[in-house]
C-alpha positions as CSV (number, residue, x, y, z in Angstrom):
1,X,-39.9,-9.2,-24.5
2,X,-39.3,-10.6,-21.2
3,X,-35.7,-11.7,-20.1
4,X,-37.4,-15.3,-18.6
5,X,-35.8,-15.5,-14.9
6,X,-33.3,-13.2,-13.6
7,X,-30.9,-14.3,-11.2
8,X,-29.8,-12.7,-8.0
9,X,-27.5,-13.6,-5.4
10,X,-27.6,-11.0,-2.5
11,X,-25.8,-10.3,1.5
12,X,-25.9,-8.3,3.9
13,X,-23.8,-7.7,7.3
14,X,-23.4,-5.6,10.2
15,X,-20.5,-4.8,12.5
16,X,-22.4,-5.1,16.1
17,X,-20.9,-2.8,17.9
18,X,-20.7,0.0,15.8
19,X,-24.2,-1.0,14.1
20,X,-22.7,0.4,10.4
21,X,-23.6,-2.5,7.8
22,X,-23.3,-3.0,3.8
23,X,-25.4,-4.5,1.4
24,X,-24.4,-5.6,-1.9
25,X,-26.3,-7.3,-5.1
26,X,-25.1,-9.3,-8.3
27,X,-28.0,-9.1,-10.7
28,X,-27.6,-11.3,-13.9
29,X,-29.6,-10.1,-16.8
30,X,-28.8,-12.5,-19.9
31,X,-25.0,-12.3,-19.4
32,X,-24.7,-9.1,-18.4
33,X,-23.7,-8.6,-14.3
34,X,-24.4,-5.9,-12.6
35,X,-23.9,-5.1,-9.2
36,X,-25.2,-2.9,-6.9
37,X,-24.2,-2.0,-3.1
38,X,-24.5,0.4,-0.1
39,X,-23.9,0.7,3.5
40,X,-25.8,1.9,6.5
41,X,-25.9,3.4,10.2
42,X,-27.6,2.2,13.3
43,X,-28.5,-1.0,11.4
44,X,-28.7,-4.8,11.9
45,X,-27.7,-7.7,9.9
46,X,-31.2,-8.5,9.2
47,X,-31.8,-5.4,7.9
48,X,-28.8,-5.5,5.7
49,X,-30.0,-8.9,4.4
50,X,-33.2,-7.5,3.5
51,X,-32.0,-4.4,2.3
52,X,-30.0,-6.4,-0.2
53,X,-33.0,-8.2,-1.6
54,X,-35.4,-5.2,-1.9
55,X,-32.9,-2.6,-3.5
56,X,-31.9,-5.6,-6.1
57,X,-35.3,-5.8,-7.1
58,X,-36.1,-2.5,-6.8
59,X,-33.2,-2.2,-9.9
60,X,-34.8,-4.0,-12.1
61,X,-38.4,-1.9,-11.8
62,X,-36.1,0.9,-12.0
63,X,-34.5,-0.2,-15.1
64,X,-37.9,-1.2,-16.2
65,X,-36.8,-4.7,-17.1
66,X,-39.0,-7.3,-18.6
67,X,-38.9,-10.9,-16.8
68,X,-40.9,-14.0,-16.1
69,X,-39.5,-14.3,-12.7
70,X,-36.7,-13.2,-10.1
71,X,-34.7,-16.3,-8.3
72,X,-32.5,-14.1,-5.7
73,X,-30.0,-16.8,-3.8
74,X,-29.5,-15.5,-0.1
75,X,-27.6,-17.4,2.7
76,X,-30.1,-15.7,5.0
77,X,-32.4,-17.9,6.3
78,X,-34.3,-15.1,8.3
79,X,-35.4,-13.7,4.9
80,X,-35.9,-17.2,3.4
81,X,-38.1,-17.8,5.9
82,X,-40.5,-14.7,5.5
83,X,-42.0,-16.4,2.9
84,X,-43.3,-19.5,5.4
85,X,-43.9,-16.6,7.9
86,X,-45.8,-13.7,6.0
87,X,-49.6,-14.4,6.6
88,X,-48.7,-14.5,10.2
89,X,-47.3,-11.6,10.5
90,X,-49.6,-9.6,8.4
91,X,-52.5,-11.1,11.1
92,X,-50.4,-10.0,13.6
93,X,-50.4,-6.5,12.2
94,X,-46.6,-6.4,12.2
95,X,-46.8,-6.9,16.3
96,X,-45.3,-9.4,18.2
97,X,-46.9,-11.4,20.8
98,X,-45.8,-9.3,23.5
99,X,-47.5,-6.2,21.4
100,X,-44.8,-4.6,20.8
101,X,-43.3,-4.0,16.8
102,X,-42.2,-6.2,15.3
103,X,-38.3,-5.7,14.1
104,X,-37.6,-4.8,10.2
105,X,-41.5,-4.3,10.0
106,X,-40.8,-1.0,7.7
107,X,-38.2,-3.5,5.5
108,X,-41.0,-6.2,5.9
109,X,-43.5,-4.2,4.3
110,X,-42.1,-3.5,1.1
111,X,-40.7,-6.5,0.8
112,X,-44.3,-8.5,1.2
113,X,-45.2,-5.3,-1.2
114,X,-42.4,-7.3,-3.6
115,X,-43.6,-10.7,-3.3
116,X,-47.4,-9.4,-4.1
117,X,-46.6,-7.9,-7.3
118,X,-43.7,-9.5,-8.1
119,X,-42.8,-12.8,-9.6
120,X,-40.3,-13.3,-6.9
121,X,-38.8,-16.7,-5.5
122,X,-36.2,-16.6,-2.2
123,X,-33.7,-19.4,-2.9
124,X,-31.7,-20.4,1.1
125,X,-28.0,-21.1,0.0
126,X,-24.9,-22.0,1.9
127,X,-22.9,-19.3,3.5
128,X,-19.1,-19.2,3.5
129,X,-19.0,-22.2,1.0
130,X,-15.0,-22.7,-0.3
131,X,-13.7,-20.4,-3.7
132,X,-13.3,-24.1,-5.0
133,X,-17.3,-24.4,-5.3
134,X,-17.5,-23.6,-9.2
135,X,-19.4,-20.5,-9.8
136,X,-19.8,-19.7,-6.7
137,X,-21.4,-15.6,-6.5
138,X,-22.6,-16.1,-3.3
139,X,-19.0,-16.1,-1.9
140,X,-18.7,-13.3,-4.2
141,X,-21.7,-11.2,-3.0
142,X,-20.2,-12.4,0.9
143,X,-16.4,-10.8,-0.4
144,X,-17.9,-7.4,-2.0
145,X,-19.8,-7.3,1.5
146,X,-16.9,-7.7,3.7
147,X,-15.1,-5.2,1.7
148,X,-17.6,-2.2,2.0
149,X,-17.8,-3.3,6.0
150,X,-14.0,-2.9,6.3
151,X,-13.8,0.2,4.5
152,X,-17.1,1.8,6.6
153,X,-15.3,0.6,9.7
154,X,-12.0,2.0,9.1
155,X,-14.3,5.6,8.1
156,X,-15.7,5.4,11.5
């Protein structure tokens, strides 16, 4: 029996100069949280964003759980904004004007992948909105985020 929407709230960051990023994932199914995280090398913050929302989904066909649809809450508008932007880069062919790739375009396959066979909805929140916002995971997601960045900094 399917689980009717699951909710997601997902971030990503990078540390510029050192291009070493983290992901990280809260995945509500009925009450039950889980989260889900990682870091990465030679990255970007893009990448980190979209890395979030493809290994959160990628949980729940994993898991093999049932739903209606996914709602994942991202303050990233560069993934948001894939959705507006998709049939033009799959014209495109994953180039730019210029001809050359276009960034992410690995990332931006499976996620277009995702939103083919998935019933998948990108929700643009706030970033960096106060603790006093009530239930406010998105902060949370940003916090767990932080935290893996400051402990793969201090490891580099």
């Amino acid at each position: 029996m399917p689980l009717n929407t699951i909710r997601i709230y997902t971030d990503g960051s990078c540390h510029t100069q050192l291009k070493c990023g983290a992901w990280a994932a809260i995945i509500y199914l009925n009450n039950d949280e889980h989260i889900i995280n990682g870091i990465a090398e030679n990255t970007t913050h893009n990448r980190m964003e979209l890395q979030a929302i493809i290994n959160a989904v990628e949980y729940l066909i994993c898991k093999a759980i049932s739903f209606d649809k996914i709602e994942v809450f991202t303050d990233s508008q560069y993934a948001v904004n894939l959705t507006t932007r998709k049939q033009r880069i799959l014209d495109n062919n994953y180039f730019t004007k210029k001809g050359s790739v276009l960034q992410n375009s690995d990332l931006l396959k499976v996620l277009f992948n995702l939103f083919d066979t998935m019933p998948l909805k990108l929700i643009k929140v706030a970033a960096h909105q106060p603790e006093s916002i009530k239930n406010n995971q998105n902060r949370r997601v940003d916090l767990m985020v932080r935290a893996l960045m400051r402990e793969t900094v201090l490891n580099n």
